[in-house]
N, C-alpha and C positions, 0 to 999 in steps of 0.2 A: 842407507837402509831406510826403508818406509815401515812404520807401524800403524796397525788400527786397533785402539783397544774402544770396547764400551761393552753395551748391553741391547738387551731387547726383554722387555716386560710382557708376556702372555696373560689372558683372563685364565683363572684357575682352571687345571685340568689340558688344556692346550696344546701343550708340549709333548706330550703322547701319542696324539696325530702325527706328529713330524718327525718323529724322535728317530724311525727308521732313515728318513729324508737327510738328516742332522748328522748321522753315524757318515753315510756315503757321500755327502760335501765334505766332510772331513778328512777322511779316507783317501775323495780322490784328488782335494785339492793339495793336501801334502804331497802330491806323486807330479805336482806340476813346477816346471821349470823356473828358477825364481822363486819359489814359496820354501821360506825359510822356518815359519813355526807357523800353524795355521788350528785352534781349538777353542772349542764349544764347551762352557762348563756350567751346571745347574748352581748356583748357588747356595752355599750349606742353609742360609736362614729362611730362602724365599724360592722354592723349585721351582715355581715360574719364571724366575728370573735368567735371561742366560746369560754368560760373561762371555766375551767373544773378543780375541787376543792373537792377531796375525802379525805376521815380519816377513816380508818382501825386498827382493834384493833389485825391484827396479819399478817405475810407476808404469811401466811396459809389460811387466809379469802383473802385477794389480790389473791391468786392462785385458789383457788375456785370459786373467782369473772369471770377471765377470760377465764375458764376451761365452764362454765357455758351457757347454752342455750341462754337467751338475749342477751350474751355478743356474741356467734357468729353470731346470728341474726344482731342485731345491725355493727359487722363487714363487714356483708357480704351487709348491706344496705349504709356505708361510699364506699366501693368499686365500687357504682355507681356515685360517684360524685369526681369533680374536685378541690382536697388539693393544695393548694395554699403555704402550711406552718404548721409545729407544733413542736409543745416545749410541751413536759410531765416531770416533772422532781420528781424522788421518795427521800422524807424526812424522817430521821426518828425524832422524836421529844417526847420532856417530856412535858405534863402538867403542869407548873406550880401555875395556879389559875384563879378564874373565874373572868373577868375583867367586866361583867356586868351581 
């Protein structure tokens, strides 16, 4: 299993432009083969801030993921707004058991 967890820092207000954009990445990348948790979450202290937390079941669905029509939609709708900040970082990781 592959994971990406991190963030992405917007200038105030930013997030609103894309936030239509952000619903439908999410939406339809969970509908794709391979994507095992795929979600967007504002941050309680910092709303510009976004937490971003995926699990892939192959570095071949990641590349699909990005190759992928939402995925450049979605790119080309962050290209209108002001990053402030981001940290993506790829894990790879075993299963060990279900803890709840």
């Amino acid at each position: 299993m592959f994971l990406i967890e991190g963030w992405i820092k917007l200038a105030s207000g930013e997030f609103d432009k894309v936030a239509d954009q952000a619903r439908a990445m999410v939406t339809a990348t969970n509908e794709e083969d391979g994507c095992i948790h795929y979600s967007f979450s504002r941050d309680i202290a910092d709303p510009d801030l976004i937490r971003i937390s995926e699990r892939w079941t192959s570095e071949s669905a990641m590349a699909a993921h990005m190759a992928s029509a939402h995925m450049a939609a979605f790119n080309q709708a962050m290209g209108s707004v002001k990053l402030e900040g981001a940290d993506l970082r790829l894990y790879s990781a075993e299963e060990l058991r279900k803890l709840m």
